[in-house]
C-alpha positions as CSV (number, residue, x, y, z in Angstrom):
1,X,-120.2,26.5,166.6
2,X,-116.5,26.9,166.0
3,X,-115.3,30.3,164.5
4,X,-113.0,32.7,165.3
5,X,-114.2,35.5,167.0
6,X,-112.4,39.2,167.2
7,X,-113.1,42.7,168.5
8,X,-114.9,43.4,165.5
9,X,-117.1,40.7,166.2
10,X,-119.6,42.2,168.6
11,X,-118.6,45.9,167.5
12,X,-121.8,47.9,167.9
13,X,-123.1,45.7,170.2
14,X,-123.0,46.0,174.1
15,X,-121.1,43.0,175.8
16,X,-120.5,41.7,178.9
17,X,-117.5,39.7,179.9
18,X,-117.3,37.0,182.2
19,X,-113.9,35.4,183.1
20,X,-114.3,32.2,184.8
21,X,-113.7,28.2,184.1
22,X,-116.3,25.6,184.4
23,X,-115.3,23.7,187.1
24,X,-115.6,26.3,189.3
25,X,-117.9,25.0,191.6
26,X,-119.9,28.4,193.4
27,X,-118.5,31.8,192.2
28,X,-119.0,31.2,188.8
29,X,-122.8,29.5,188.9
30,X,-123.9,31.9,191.7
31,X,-122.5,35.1,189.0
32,X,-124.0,33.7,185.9
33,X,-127.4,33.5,187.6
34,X,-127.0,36.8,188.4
35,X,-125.8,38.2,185.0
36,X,-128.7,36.2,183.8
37,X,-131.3,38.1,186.0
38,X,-130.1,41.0,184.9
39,X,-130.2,40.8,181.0
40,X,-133.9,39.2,181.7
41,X,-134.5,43.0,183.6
42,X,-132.7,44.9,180.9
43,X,-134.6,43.0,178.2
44,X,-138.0,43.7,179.8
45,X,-137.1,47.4,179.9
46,X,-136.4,47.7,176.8
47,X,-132.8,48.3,177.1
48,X,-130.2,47.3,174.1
49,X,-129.3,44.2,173.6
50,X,-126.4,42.9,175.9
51,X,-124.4,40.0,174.5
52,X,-123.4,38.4,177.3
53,X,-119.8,36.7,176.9
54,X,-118.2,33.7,179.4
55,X,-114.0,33.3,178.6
56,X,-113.1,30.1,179.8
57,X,-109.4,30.4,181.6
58,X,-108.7,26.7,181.9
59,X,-108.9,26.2,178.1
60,X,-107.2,22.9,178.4
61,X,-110.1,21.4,180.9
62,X,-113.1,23.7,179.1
63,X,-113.3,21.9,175.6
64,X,-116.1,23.2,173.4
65,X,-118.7,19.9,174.1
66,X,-117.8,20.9,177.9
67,X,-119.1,24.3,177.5
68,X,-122.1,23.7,175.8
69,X,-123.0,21.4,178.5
70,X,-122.4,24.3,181.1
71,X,-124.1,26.7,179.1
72,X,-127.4,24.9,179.5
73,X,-127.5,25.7,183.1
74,X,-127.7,29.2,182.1
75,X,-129.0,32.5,180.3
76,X,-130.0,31.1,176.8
77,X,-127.9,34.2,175.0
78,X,-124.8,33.4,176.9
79,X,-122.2,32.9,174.4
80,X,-119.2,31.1,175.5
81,X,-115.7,31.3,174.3
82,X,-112.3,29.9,174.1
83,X,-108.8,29.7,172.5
84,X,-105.4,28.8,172.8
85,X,-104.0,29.7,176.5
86,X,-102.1,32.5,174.8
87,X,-105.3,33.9,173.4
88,X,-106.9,33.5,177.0
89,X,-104.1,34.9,178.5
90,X,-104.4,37.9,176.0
91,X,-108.3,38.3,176.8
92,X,-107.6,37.6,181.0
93,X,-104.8,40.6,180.7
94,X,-105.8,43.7,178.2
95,X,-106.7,46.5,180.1
């Protein structure tokens, strides 16, 4: 789905960010495994909700149909996201 997406977006809600790209080849795999076993052990705890968010910084490479595709190798919640590179850039560099 294509919409914009703010700060206000997930206000309320627990989130956590992933920066990465989708042809990364082991880092990025081998982390959102991991960030998937952990929202599995949150969510049979009981814990909040976590929204778990992947940023793409090769936006140019990363289209939308290229993410959806990458997404199915992982967590079922995982949202991903893009933008222009200077809205990446933005997201890559706030502090």
């Amino acid at each position: 789905m294509r919409r914009a997406v703010t700060d206000a977006t997930f206000c309320g809600k627990y989130s956590l960010l992933f920066i990465g790209f989708t042809h990364c080849s082991d880092i990025c795999p081998n982390e959102l495994v991991r960030i998937g076993d952990v929202l599995d052990k949150l969510q049979a705890e009981k814990c909040p909700e976590v929204v778990p968010l992947f940023v793409t910084v090769d936006p140019k490479r990363d289209t939308v149909e290229q993410m959806q595709a990458y997404k199915a190798d992982f967590h079922p919640t995982l949202k991903m996201l893009t933008g222009t590179r200077d809205q990446v850039a933005d997201i890559s560099t706030a502090g």
